[in-house]
DRENTORKOL-3810 file (N, C-alpha, C; in nm, 4 decimals):
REM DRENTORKOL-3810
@n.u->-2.9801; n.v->-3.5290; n.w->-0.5193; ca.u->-3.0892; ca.v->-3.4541; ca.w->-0.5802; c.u->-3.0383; c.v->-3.3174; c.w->-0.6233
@n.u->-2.9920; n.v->-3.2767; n.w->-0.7562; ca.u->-2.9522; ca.v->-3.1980; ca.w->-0.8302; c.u->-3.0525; c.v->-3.1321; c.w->-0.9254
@n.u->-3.1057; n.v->-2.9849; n.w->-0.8697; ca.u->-3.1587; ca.v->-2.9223; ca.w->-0.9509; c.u->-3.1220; c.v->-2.8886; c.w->-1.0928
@n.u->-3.1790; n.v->-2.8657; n.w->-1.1611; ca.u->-3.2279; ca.v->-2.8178; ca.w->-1.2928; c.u->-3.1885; c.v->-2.6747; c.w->-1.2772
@n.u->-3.0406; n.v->-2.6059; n.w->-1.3314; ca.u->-3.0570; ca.v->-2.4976; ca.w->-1.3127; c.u->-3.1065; c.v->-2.4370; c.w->-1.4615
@n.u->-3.1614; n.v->-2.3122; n.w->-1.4982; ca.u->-3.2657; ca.v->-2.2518; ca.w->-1.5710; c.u->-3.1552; c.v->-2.1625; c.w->-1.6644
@n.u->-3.1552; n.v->-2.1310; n.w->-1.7813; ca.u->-3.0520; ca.v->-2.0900; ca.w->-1.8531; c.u->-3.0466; c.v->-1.9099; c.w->-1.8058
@n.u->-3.1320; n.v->-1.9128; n.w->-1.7877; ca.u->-3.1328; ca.v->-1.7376; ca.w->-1.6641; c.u->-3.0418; c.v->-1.7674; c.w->-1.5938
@n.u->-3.0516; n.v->-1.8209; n.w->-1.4911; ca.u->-2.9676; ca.v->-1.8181; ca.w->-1.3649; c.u->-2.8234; c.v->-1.8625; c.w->-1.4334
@n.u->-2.8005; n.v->-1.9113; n.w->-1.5374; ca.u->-2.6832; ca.v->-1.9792; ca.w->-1.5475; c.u->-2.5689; c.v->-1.8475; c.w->-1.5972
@n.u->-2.6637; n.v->-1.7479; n.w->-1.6871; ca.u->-2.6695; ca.v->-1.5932; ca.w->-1.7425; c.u->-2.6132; c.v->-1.4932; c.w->-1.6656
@n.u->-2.6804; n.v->-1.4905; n.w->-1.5190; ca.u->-2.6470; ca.v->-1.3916; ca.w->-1.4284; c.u->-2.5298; c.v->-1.4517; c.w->-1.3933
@n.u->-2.5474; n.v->-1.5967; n.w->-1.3870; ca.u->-2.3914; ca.v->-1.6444; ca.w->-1.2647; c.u->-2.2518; c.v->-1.5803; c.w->-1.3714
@n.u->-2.2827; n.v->-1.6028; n.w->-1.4913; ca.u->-2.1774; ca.v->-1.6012; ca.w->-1.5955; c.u->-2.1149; c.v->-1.4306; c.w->-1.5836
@n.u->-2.2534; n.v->-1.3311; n.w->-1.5890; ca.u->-2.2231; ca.v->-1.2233; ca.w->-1.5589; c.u->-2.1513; c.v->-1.2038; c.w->-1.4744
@n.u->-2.2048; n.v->-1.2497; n.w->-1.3284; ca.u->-2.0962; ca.v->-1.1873; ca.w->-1.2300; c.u->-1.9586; c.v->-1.2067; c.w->-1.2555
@n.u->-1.9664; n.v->-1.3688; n.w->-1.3123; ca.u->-1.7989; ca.v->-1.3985; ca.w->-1.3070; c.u->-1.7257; c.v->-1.2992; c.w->-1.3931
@n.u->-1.8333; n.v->-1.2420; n.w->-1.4776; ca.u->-1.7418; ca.v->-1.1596; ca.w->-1.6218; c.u->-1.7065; c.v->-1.0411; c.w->-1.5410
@n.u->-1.7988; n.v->-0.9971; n.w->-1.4666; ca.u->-1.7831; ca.v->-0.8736; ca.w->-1.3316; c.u->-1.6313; c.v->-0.8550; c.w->-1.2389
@n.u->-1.6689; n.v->-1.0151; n.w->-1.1935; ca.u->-1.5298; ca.v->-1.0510; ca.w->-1.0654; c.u->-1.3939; c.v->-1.0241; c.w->-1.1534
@n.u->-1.4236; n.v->-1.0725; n.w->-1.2747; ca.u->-1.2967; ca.v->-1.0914; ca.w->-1.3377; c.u->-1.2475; c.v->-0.9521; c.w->-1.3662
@n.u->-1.3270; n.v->-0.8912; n.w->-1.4527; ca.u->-1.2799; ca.v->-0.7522; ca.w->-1.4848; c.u->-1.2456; c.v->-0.6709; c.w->-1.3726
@n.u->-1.2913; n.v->-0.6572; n.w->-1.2300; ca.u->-1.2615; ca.v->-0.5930; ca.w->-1.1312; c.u->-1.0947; c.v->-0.6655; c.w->-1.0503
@n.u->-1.1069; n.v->-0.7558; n.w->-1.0850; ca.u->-1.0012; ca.v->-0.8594; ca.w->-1.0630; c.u->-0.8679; c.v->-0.7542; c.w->-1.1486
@n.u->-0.8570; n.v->-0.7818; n.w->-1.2611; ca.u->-0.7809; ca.v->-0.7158; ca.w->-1.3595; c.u->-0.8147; c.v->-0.5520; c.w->-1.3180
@n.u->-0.8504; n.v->-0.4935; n.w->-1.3106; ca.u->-0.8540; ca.v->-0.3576; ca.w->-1.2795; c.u->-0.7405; c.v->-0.3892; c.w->-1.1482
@n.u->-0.8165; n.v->-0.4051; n.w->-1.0526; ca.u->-0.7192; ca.v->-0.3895; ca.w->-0.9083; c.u->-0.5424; c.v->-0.4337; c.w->-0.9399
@n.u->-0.5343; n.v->-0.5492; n.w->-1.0229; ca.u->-0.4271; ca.v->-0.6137; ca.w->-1.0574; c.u->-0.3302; c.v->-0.4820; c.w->-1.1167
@n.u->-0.4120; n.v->-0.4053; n.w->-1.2514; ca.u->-0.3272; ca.v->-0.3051; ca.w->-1.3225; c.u->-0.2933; c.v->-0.1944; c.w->-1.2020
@n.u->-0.3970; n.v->-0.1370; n.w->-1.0677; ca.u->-0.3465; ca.v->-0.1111; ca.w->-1.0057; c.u->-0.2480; c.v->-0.1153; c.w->-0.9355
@n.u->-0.2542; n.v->-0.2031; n.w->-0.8709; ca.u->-0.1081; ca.v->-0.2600; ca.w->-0.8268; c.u->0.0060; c.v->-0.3115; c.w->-0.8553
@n.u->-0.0040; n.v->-0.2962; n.w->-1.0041; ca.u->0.1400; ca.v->-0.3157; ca.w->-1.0669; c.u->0.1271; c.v->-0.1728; c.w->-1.0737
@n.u->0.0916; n.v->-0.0636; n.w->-1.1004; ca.u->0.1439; ca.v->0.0648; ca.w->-1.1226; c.u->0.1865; c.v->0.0929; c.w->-0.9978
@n.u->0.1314; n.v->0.0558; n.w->-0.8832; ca.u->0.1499; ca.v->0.1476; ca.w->-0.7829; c.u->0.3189; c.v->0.0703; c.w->-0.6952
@n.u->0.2789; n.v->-0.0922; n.w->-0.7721; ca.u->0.4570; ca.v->-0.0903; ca.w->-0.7316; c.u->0.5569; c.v->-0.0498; c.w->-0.8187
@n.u->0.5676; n.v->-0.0194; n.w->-0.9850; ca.u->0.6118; ca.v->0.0307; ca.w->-1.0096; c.u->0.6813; c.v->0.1674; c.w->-1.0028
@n.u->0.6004; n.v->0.2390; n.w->-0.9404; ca.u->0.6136; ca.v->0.3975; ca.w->-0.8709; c.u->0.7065; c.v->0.3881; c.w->-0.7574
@n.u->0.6314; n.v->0.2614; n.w->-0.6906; ca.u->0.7421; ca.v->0.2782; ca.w->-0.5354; c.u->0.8832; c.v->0.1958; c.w->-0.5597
@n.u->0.9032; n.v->0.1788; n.w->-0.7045; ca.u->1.0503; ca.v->0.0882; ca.w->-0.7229; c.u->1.1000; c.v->0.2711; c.w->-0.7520
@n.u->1.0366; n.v->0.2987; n.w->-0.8172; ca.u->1.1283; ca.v->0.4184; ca.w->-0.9317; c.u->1.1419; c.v->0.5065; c.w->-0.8425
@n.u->1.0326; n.v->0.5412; n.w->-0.7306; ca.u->1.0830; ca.v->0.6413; ca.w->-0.6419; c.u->1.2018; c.v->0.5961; c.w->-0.5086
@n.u->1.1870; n.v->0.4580; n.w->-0.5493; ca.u->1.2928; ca.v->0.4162; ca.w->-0.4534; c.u->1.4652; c.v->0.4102; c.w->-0.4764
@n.u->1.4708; n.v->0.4020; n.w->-0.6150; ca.u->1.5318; ca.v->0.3864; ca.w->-0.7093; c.u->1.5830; c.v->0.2668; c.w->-0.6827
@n.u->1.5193; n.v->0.1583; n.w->-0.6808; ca.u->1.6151; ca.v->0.0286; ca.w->-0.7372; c.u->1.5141; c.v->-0.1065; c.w->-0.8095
@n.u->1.5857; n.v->-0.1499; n.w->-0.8420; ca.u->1.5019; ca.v->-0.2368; ca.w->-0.9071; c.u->1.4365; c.v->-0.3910; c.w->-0.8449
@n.u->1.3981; n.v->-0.4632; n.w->-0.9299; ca.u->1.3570; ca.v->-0.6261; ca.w->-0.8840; c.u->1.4473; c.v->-0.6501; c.w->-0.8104
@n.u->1.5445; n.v->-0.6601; n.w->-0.8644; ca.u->1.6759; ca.v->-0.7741; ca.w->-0.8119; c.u->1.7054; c.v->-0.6920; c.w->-0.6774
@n.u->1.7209; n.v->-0.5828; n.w->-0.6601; ca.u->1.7300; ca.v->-0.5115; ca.w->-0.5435; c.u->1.6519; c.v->-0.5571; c.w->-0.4448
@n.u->1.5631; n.v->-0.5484; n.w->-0.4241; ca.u->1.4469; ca.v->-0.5832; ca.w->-0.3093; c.u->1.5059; c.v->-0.6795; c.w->-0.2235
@n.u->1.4958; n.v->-0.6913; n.w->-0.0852; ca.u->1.5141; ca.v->-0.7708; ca.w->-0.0037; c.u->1.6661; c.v->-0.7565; c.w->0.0579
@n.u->1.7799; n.v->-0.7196; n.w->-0.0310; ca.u->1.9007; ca.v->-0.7370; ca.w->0.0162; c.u->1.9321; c.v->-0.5962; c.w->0.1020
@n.u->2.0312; n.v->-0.6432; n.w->0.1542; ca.u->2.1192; ca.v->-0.5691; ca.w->0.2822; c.u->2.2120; c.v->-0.4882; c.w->0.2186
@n.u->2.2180; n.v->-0.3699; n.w->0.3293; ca.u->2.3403; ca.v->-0.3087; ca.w->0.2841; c.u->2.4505; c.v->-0.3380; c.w->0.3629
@n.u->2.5887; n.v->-0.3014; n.w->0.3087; ca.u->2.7240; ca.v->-0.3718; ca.w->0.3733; c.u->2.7235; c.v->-0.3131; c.w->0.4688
@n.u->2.7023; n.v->-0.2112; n.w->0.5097; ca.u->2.7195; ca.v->-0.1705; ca.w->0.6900; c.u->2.6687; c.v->-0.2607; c.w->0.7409
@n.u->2.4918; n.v->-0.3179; n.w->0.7155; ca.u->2.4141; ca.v->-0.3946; ca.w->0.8082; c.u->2.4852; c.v->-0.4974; c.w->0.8019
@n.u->2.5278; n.v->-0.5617; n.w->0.7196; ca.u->2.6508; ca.v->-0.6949; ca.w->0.7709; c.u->2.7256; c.v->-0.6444; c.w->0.8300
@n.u->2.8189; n.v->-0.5882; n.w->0.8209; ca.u->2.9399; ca.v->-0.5715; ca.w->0.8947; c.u->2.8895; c.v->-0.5091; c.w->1.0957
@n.u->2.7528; n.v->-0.4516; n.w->1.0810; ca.u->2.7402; ca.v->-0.4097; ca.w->1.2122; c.u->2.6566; c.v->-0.5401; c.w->1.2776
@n.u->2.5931; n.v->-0.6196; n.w->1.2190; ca.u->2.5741; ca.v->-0.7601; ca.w->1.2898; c.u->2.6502; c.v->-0.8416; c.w->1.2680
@n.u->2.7480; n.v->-0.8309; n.w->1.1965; ca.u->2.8497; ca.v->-0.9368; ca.w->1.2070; c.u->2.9257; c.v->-0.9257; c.w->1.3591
@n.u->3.0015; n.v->-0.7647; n.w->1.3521; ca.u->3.0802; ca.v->-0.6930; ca.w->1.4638; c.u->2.9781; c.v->-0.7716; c.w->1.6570
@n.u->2.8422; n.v->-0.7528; n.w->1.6340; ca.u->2.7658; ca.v->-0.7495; ca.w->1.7295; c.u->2.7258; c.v->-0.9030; c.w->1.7527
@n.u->2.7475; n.v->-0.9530; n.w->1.6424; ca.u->2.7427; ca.v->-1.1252; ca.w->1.6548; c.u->2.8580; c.v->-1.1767; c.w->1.7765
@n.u->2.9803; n.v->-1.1101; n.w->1.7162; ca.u->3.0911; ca.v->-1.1480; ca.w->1.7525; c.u->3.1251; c.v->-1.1284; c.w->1.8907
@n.u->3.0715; n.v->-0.9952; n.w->1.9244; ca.u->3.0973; ca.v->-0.9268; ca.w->2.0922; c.u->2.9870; c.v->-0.9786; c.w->2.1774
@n.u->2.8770; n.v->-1.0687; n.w->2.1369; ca.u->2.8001; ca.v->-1.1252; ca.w->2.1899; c.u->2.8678; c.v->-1.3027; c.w->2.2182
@n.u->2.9183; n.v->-1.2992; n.w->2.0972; ca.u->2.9733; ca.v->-1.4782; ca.w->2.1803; c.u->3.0735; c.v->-1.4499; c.w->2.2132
@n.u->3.1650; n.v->-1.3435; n.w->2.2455; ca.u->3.3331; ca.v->-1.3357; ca.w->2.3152; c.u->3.3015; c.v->-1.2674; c.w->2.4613
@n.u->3.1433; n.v->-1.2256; n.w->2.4613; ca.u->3.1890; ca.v->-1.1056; ca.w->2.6196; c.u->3.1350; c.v->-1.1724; c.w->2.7288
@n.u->3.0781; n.v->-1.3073; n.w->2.7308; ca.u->3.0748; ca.v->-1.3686; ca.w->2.8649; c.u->3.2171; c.v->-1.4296; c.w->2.8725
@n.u->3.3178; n.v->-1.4511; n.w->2.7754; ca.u->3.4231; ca.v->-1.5178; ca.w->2.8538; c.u->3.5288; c.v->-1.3838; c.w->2.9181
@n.u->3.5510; n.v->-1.3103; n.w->2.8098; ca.u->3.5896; ca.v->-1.1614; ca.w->2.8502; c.u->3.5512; c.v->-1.1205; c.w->3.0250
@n.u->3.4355; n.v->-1.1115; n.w->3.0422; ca.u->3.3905; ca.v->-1.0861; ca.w->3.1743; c.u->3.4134; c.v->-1.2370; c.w->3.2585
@n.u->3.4283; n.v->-1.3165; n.w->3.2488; ca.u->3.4390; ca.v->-1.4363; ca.w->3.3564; c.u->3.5829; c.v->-1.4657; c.w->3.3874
@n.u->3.6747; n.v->-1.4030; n.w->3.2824; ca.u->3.7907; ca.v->-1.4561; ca.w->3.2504; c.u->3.8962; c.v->-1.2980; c.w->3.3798
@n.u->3.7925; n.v->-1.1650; n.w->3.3617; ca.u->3.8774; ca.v->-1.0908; ca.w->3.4307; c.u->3.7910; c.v->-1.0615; c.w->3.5737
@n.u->3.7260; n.v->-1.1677; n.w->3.6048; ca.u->3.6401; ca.v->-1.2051; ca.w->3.7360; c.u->3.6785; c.v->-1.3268; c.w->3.8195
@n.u->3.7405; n.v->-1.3848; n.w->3.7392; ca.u->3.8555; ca.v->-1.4845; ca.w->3.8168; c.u->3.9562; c.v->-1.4579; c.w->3.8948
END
């Protein structure tokens, strides 16, 4: 049992969506400006994002390494 909706109501619904949408796109242009700002004040770009710098490898690499060698190190001069 499917009402009869009334070309009013169909009017307002259409409105809001025209509403959601435009507020939709507003917030959107926001937030591309506001990540744009925090690339440029960061100075790096897309491709930048996410990656490491070579110290942070090389100091978890170093700490990888002294973590699987120092239980034998210690068992080996406990013998």
């Amino acid at each position: 049992t499917t009402a009869i909706e009334q070309p009013g109501d169909l009017k307002v619904k259409y409105d809001e969506l025209v509403q959601y949408t435009l507020m939709l796109e507003k917030d959107k242009k926001k937030l591309e400006v506001e990540l744009a700002e925090s690339r440029s004040a960061k100075g790096t770009g897309a491709s930048d994002s996410g990656s490491c710098d070579k110290l942070q490898v090389v100091v978890v690499a170093a700490l990888g390494f002294l973590l699987a060698y120092l239980p034998k190190l210690i068992f080996e001069k406990g013998a």
